[in-house]
C-alpha positions as CSV (number, residue, x, y, z in Angstrom):
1,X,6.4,23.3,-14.0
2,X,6.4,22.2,-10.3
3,X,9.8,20.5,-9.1
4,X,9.7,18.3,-5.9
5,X,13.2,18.0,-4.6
6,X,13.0,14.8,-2.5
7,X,15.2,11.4,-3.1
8,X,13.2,8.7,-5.2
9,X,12.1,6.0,-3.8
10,X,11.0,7.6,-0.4
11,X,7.2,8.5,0.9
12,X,7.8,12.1,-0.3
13,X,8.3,10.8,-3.7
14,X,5.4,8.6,-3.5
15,X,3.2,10.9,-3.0
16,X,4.4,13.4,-4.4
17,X,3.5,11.0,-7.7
18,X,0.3,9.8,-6.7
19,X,-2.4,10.2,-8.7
20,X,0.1,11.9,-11.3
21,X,0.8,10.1,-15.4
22,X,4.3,9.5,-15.2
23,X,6.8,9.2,-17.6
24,X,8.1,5.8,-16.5
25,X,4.3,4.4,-17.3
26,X,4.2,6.1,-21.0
27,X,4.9,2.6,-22.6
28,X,1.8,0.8,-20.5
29,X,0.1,3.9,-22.4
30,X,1.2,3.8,-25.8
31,X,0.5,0.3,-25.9
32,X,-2.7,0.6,-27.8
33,X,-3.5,-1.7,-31.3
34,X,-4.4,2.0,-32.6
35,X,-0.8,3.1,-31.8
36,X,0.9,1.3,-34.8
37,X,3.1,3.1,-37.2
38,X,3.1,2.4,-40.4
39,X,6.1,-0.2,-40.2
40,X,4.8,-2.1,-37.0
41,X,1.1,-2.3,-38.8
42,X,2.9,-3.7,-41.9
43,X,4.9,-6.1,-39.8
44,X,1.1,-7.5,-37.9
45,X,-0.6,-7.4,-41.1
46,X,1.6,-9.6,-42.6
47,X,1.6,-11.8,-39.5
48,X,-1.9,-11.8,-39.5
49,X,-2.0,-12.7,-43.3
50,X,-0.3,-16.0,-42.9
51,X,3.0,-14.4,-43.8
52,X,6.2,-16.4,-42.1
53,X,7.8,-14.4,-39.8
54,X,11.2,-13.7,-42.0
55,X,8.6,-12.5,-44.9
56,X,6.8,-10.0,-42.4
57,X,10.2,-9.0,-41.7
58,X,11.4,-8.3,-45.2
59,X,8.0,-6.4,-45.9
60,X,8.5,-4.8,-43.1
61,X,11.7,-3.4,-43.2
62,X,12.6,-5.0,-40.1
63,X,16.1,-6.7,-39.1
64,X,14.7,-8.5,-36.3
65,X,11.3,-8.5,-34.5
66,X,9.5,-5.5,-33.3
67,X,9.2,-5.5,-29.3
68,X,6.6,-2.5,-28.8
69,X,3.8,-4.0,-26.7
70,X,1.4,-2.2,-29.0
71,X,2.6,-4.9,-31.8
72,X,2.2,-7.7,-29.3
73,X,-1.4,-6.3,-28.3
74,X,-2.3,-6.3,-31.9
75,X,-0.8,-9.8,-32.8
76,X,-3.0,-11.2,-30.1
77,X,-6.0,-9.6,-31.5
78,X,-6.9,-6.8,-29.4
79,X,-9.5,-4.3,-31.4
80,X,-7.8,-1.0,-32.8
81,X,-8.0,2.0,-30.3
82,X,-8.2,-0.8,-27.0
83,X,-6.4,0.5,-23.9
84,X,-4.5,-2.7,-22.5
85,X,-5.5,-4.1,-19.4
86,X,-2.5,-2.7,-17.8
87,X,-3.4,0.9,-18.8
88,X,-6.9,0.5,-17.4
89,X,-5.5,-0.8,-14.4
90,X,-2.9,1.9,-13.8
91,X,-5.8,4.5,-14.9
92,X,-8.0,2.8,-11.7
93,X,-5.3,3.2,-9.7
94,X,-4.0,6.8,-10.4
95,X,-7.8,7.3,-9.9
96,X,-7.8,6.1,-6.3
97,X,-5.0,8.3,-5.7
98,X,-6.6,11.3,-7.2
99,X,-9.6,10.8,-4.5
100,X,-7.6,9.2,-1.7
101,X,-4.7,12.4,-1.9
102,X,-2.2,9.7,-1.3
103,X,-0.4,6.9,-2.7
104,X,-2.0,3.4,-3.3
105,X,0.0,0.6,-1.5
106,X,0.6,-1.7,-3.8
107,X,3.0,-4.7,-5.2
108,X,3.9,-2.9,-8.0
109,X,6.6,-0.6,-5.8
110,X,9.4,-3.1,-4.8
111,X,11.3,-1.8,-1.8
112,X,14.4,-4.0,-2.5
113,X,14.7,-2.5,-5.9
114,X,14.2,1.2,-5.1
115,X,17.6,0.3,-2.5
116,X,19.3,-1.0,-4.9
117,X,18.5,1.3,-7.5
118,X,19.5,4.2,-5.0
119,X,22.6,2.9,-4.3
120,X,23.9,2.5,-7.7
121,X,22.3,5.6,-9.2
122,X,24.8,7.3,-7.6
123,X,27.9,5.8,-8.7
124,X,26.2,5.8,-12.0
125,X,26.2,9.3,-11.7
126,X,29.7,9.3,-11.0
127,X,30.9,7.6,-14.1
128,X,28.6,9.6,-16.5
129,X,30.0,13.4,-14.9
130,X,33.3,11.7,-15.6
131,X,32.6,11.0,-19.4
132,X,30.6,14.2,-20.1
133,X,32.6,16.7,-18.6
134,X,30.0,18.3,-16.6
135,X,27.8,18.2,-13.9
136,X,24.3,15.8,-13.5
137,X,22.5,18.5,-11.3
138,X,20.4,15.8,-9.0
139,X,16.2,16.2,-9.0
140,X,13.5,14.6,-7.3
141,X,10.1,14.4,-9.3
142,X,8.8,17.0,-12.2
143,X,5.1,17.9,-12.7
144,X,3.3,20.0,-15.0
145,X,1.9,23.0,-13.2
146,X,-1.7,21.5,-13.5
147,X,-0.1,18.2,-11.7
148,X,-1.9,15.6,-13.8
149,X,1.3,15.0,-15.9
150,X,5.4,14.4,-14.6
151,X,8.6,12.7,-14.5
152,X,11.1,11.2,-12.0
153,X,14.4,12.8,-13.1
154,X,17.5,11.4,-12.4
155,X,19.6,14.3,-13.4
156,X,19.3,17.5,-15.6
157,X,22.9,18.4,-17.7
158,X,22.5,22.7,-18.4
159,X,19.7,24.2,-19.6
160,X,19.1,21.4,-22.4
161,X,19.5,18.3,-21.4
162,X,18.5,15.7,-19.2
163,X,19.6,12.2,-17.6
164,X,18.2,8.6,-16.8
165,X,19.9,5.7,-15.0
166,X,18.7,2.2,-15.3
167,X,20.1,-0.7,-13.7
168,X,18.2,-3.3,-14.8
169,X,18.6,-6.9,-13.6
170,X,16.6,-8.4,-16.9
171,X,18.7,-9.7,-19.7
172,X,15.5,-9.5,-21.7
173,X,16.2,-5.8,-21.4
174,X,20.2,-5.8,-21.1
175,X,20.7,-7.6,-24.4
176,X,19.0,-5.0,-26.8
177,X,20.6,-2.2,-25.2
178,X,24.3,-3.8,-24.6
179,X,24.3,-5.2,-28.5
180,X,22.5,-3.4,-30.9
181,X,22.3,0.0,-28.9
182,X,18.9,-0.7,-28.7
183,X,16.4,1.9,-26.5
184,X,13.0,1.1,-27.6
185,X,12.1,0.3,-23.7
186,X,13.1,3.3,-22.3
187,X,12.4,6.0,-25.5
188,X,8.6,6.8,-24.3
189,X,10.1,7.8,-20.5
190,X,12.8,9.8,-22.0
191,X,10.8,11.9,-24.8
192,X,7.9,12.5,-22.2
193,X,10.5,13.9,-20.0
194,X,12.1,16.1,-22.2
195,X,8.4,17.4,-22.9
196,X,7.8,17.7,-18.8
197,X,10.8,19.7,-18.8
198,X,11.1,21.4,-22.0
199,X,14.5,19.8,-23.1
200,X,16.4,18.6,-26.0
201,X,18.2,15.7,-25.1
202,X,18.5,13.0,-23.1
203,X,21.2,11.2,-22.0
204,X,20.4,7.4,-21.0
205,X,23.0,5.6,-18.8
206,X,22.7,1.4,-18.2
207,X,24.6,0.9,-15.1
208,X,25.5,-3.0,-14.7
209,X,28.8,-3.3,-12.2
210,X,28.7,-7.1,-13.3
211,X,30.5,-5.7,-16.2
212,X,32.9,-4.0,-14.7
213,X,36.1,-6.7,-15.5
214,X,35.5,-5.9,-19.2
215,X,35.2,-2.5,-19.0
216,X,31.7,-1.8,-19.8
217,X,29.7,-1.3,-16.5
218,X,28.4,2.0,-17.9
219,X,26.9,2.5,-21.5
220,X,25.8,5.7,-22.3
221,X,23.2,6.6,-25.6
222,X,22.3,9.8,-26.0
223,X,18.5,10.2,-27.4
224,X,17.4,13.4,-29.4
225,X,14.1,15.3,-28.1
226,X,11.2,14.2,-31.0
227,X,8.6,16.5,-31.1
228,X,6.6,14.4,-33.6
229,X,6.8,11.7,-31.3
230,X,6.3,13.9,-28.4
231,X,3.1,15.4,-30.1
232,X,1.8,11.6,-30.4
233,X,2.7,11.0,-26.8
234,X,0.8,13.9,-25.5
235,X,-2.5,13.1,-27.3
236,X,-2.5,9.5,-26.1
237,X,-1.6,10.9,-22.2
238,X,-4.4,13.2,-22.6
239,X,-7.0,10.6,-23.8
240,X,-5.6,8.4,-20.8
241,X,-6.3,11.2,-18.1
242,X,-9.9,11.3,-19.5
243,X,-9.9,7.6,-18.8
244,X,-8.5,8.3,-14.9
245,X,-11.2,10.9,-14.5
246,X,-14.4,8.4,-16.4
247,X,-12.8,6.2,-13.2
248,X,-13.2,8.9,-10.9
249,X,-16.5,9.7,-11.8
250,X,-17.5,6.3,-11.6
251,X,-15.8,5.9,-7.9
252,X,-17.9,8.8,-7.0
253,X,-21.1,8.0,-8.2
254,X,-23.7,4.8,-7.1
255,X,-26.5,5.1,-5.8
256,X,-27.6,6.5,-2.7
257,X,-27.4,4.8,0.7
258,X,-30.7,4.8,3.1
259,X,-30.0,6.5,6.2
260,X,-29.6,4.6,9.3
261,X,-32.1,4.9,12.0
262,X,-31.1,6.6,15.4
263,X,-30.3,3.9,18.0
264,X,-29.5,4.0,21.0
265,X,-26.7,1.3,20.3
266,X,-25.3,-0.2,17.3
267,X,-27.4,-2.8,15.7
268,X,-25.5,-6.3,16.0
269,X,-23.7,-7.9,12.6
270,X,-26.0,-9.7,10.8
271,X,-25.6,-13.4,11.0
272,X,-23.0,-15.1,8.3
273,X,-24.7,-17.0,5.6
274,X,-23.1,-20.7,4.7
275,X,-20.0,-21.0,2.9
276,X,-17.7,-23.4,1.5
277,X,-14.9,-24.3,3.7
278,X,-11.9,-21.6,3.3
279,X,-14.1,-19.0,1.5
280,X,-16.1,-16.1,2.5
281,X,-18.9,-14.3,1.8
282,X,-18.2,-11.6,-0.8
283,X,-17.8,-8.1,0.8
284,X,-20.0,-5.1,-0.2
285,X,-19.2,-2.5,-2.4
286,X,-18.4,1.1,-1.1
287,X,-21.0,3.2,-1.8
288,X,-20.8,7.1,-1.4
289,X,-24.7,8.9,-1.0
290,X,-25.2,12.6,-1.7
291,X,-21.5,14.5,-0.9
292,X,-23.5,16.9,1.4
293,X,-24.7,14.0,4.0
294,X,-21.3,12.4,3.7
295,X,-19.4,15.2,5.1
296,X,-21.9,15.7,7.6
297,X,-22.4,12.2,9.0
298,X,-18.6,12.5,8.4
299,X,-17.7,15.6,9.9
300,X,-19.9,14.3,13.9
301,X,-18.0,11.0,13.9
302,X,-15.8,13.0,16.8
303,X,-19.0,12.7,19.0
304,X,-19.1,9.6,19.0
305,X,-17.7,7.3,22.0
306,X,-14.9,4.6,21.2
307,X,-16.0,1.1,22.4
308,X,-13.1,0.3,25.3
309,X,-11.4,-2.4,23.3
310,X,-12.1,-2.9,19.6
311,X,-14.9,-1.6,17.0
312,X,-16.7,-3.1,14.4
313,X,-16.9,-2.5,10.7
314,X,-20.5,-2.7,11.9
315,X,-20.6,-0.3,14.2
316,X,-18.6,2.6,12.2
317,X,-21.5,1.7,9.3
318,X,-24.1,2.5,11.5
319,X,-23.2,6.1,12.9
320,X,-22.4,7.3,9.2
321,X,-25.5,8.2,7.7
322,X,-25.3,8.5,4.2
323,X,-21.6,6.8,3.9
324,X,-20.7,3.0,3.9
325,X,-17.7,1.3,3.6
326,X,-16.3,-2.3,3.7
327,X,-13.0,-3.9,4.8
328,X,-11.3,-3.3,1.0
329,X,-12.1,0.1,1.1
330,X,-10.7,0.6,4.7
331,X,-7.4,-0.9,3.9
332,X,-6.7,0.4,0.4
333,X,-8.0,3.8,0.5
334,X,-8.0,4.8,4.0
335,X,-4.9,2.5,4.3
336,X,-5.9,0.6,7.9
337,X,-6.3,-3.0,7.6
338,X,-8.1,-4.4,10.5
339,X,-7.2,-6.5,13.6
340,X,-9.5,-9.7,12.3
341,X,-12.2,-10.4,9.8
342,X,-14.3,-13.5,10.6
343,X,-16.9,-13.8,8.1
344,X,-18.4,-10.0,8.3
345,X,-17.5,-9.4,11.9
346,X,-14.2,-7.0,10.6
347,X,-13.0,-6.2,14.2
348,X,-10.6,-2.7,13.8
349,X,-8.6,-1.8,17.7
350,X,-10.1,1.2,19.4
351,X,-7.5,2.8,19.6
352,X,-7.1,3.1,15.6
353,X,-10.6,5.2,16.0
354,X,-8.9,8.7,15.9
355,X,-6.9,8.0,12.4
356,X,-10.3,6.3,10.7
357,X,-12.4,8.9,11.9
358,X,-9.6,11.5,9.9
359,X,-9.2,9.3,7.2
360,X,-12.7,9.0,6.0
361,X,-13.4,12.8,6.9
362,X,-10.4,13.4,4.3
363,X,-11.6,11.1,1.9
364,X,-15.3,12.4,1.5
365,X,-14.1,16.3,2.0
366,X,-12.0,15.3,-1.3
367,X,-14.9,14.3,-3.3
C-alpha cells in the first residue's frame, strides 16, 4: 500500500492519481448491463416484458425504483457485458495518463468545487470527531503497491475504519440519502476503499450547512466492509485495467512514419486546402514509428537552433525523424497549447522550445 500525504484537490493529488482506477470512478465501472443482480435483472426484465412499472416493482421486490446506472444501461438496451461510454472514456483517459506520466487536463476536475469541497471537509470533520468520540486521522490519496488501483481518503478512524465526506449540491443525490438513508451512490467508493486499505467500515458523512437551522447539517451512515461485493468489484476493476492497457497498446502502436529527408531548412507548410467558412481542415493523427528512432530523433532535438521569434508545428515535424505530432497531441499530452493555429500553420513562441523539446523526450522515453 503506498500512501501520498498531500491535500486533495491540489497538483500533487492530481498526479499523484493520474493514470490510477480510483475509487470515486467504481460506479462509471460497475455500470455494465452484465453487472445486474438478480433483483435489478428481474426488475429490467419485467420492464422489458411490457410489465407497468408498479408490477416490475412488486416482482421485484422493490419499494421504489432502482437507481444503479447498470439498470438504466440495460433499460436502454445496451448488450450484456458493454462497458458504458463513460467507462471507455475514463479507460482512454487513464490511458493517456499512464503514457503521458501526468494528469490529463480536463473539464471533468471543477476547481470551484474542489474549494468548496476543502473548505467544508473540514468542518465536516469537526462535527463527525465530535459524534464519534475519536479522532478522523486526515490522508491524502491511497494506492495499491503496483499503483494501478487507489482511493482519495478523507479520513481513517483506528486500525478499522475509514471516512468519506460529501457535500453535494444535487438534490437528486441529497434526497435519497437525507429520507430513506439511502447510499447506493456512494457504496462502490466506500467498499473499494475499504478493500484499498484493508478495512472494515466505513463511516459516510453528508455535510449540507443549509441545514443547519434544523439541526441536521451533518448525517452520518455507517456502511459495513462486503467482501462479496468487494470480490465483484475487484474482478470488474481488473477487466477495466485490461481495457486501459488494450488503449495503451493501441496509443502506442500505428504504423510507421517515413523519415524526413535532411534539409538544410525546414520545408514550408503545405498550402491549406478549401474549407467552409468557420471550419478547418481535420488535423492528423499522432503517429509514433519504431520506439528506438523516436528517442533518437527525440533525444538530438537539443541541437537544434530555435527560430528568433516563433516555430512551427511544421518545423518541430520535420527535425523528428521517425515521430510526428499535431496540435491535439501538443496540448493534451505534452500540455502546451500554441500561440495560433490558422489552418495548419500551428505557430508555438520560441521561447516555449526548451519545455517541448522535454516534453516529447519524456513522452517517447515512457513508451
Amino acid at each position: 500500500m503506498i500512501v501520498h500525504n498531500v491535500a486533495q484537490g491540489g497538483e500533487e493529488w492530481r498526479r499523484a492519481r493520474a493514470g490510477v482506477i480510483t475509487a470515486s470512478m467504481i460506479h462509471v465501472i460497475m455500470a455494465k448491463t452484465g453487472g445486474l443482480t438478480d433483483q435489478q435483472a428481474t426488475y429490467v426484465s419485467a420492464i422489458k416484458g411490457g410489465a407497468s412499472q408498479e408490477q416490475a416493482l412488486l416482482a421485484a421486490g422493490y419499494k421504489k425504483a432502482p437507481s444503479a446506472a447498470a439498470v438504466e444501461v440495460a433499460l436502454a438496451g445496451g448488450a450484456p457485458g458493454d462497458w458504458s461510454d463513460a467507462a471507455k472514456n475514463y479507460a482512454f483517459k487513464l490511458a493517456i495518463e499512464r503514457l503521458s506520466g501526468g494528469p490529463l487536463g480536463d473539464d471533468e476536475f471543477n476547481p470551484w468545487q474542489a474549494a468548496r469541497g476543502s473548505a467544508l471537509e473540514a468542518n465536516a470533520r469537526i462535527v463527525h470527531e465530535s459524534w464519534i468520540g475519536d479522532i478522523v486521522e486526515e490522508c491524502g490519496f491511497i494506492a495499491t503497491d503496483d499503483g494501478l488501483f487507489g482511493a482519495s481518503v478523507d479520513g481513517l478512524i483506528g486500525e478499522d475504519e475509514g471516512a468519506e465526506y460529501k457535500c453535494f449540491l444535487a438534490t437528486s443525490k441529497l434526497r435519497p440519502i437525507l429520507l430513506d438513508n439511502d447510499v447506493s451512490s456512494v457504496v462502490d467508493q466506500c467498499q473499494f476503499a475499504m478493500a484499498i486499505t484493508n478495512r472494515k467500515c466505513w463511516h459516510f458523512g453528508l455535510y449540507l450547512p443549509d441545514l443547519e437551522k434544523i439541526g441536521k447539517r451533518f448525517t452520518l451512515i455507517k456502511i459495513e466492509r462486503d467482501d462479496n461485493y468487494i470480490d465483484r468489484i475487484w474482478d470488474e476493476a481488473i477487466k477495466f485495467n485490461s481495457l486501459v492497457e488494450a488503449y495503451m497498446a493501441q496509443l502506442r502502436g500505428g504504423p510507421a512514419v517515413p523519415a524526413v529527408p535532411e534539409a538544410a531548412s525546414p520545408p514550408a507548410d503545405p498550402p491549406v486546402a478549401a474549407t467552409e467558412e468557420g471550419s478547418s481542415p481535420p488535423e492528423e493523427p499522432v503517429e509514433v514509428g519504431p520506439l528506438e528512432t523516436a528517442i533518437k530523433a527525440a533525444s538530438t532535438m537539443a541541437a537544434q537552433a530555435i527560430p528568433e521569434d516563433t516555430i512551427k508545428l511544421g518545423d518541430i515535424n520535420a527535425r523528428m525523424k521517425g515521430l510526428s505530432v499535431n496540435a491535439e497531441f501538443m496540448t493534451k499530452v505534452i500540455g502546451i497549447k500554441p500561440l495560433d493555429i490558422k489552418g495548419r500553420a500551428v505557430v508555438f513562441a520560441s521561447s516555449q522550445w526548451p519545455d517541448i523539446k522535454a516534453g516529447i523526450i519524456k513522452f517517447v522515453e515512457s513508451l
